[in-house]
N, C-alpha and C positions, 0 to 999 in steps of 0.2 A: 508853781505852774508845772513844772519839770516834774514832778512827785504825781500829780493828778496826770498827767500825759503819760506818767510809768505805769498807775495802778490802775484807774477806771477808766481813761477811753479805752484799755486794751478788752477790759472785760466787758465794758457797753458794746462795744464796736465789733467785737471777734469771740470773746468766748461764749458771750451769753446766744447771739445767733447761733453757734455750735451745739449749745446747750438743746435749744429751741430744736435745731434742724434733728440732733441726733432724737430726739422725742419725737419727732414724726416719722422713723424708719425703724420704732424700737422691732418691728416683725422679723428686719434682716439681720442675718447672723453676724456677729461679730468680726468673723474674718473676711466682711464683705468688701468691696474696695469703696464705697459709698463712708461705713463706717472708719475704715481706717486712714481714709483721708483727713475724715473728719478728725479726728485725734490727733493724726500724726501735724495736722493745722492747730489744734487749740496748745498741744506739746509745743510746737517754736515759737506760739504769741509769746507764750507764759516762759521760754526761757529767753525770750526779747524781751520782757517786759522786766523780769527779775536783773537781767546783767545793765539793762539803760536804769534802775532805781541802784545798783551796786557804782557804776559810774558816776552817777550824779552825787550821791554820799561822799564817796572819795574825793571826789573834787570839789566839796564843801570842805571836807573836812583835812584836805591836804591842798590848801590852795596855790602854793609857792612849791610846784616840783618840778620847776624848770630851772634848777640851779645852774645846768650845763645847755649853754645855747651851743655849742660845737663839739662832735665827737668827732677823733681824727680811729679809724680801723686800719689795721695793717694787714694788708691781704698779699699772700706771695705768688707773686707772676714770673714764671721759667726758674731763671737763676736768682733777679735780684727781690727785694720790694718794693711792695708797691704804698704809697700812705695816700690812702681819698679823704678827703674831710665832708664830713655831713653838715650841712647848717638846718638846725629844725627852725624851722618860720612859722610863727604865731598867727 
């Protein structure tokens, strides 16, 4: 489901209207703001739509990469240090 939510709603939903829309303004010039909305909209589907199918593969294919539930960082405050602990929560 995750794989059809990455590749075709994005193109039913967003690029193909884009397609459709930019064919009824082909008269205005390229640098129109009409036209390069339009683009500069079908450009972020398509690189949302590319990194949610690169996410989804990875986390198929590396499913166990939460080895480390606690990172402690040492960050230095004036003179001395300082250690915070992160807990990542599932």
């Amino acid at each position: 489901m995750t794989i059809v939510g990455a590749t075709t709603n994005p193109a039913v939903g967003f690029i193909l209207p884009i397609v459709f829309y930019w064919k009824t303004i082909e008269d205005v010039p390229l640098c129109s703001v009409k036209k390069l909305t339009a683009l500069t909209v079908a450009t972020l589907i398509i690189l949302t739509s590319i990194l949610s199918l690169v996410n989804f593969t990875m986390t198929k294919l590396y499913p166990d990469d939460s080895d480390v539930d606690e990172a402690a960082v040492t960050l230095p405050v004036s003179s001395t240090e300082t250690t915070l602990n992160f807990v990542a929560f599932e």
